[in-house]
N, C-alpha and C positions, 0 to 999 in steps of 0.2 A: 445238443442232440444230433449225432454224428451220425447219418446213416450209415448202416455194411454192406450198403450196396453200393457195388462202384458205377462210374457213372463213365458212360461210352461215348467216345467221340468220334464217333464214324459219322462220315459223308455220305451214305451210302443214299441215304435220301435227297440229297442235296442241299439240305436246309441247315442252318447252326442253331441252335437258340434263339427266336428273336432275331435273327441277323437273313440278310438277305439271302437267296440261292447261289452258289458259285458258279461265275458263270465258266461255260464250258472251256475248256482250253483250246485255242485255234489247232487246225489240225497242220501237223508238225510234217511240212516234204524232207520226205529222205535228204540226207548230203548226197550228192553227185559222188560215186568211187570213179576217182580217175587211178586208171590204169599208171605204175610207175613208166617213166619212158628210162628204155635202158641208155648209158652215157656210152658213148662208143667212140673211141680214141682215131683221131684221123691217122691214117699213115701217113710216112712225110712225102711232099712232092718231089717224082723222078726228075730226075734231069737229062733222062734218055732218052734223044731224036730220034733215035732209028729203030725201027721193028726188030730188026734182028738181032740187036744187043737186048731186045727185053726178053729173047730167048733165050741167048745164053747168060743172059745177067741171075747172078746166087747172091744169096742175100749168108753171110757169112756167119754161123753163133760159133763162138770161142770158149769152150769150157774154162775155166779158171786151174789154178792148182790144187786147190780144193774146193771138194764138193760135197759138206759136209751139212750136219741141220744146224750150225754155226753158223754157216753162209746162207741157210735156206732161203731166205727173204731177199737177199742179194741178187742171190740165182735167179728166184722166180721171177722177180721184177725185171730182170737181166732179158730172159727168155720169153716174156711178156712183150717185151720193146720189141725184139724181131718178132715175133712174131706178128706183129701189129702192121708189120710189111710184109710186101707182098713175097710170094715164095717165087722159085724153088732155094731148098735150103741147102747147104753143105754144114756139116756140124764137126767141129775141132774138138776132139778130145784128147789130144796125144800131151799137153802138159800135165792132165789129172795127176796129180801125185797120192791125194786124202780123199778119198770115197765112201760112204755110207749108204744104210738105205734109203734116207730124206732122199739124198742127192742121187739117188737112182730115181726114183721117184717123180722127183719131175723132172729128169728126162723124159722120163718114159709118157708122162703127161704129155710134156712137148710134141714127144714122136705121137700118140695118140690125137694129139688135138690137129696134129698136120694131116692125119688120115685121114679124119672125120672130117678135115675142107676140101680133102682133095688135092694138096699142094707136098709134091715132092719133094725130097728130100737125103741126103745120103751123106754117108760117114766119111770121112776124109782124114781120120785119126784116131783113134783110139789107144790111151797109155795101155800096158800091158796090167798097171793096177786097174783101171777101172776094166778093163776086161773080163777081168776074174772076180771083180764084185756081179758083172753083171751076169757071168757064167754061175756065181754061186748062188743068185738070186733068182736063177733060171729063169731069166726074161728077155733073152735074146732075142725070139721069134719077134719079141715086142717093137722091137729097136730096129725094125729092121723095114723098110717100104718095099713094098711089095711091086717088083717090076714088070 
């Protein structure tokens, strides 16, 4: 004799059949959110004694011969390293031979992220190729520190 009525198992009283009340579940403290701490790359230490070589001291980046999004991971990591030292910068681009716009790209990052610290910076070469990607990409104004 199968009854059609289904038969419910809710809690909702706190009681089972016969079985004792559940006891309550201890009350559960949040996890602590800890904040990530960001990793921040020491620069290397100078070995300049005199005050007035850290003014005229440039910290040198050297464009490769290509600058291409073949290279792009190279470059950024390339430009990442100086950058992780102190400025002011001089920037070599007169070997560029292969240019694109990855490789305009972060330049243009580079020159941008140097703005946004504060730390000078200026050209010292430019190939007459990358010149003309960067005239065609119209982003001159970008590339250029504001004196």
């Amino acid at each position: 004799m199968n009854s059609s009525r289904k038969k419910s198992r809710s809690n909702a009283a706190g009681t089972r059949r016969g079985r004792k009340p559940l006891a309550a579940a201890a009350p559960v403290s949040p996890v602590p959110v800890i904040d990530p701490i960001p990793v921040i790359a020491a620069a290397p230490v100078s070995t300049v004694s005199a005050p007035e070589n850290l003014a005229t001291r440039r910290v040198r980046v050297v464009l490769g011969t290509s600058c291409t999004i073949q290279e792009a991971a190279a470059i950024r990591a390339h430009l990442r390293a100086q950058a992780a030292q102190p400025g002011p910068y001089e920037i070599d681009g007169a070997s560029v031979e292969h240019v694109d716009t990855a490789g305009v790209q972060l330049i243009i990052a580079f020159a941008l992220d140097c703005l946004e610290k504060g730390t000078a910076y200026k050209w010292i070469g430019r190939s007459p190729t990358l010149e003309k990607a960067i005239e065609l990409l119209g982003v001159s104004a970008l590339l250029e520190y504001p004196a």
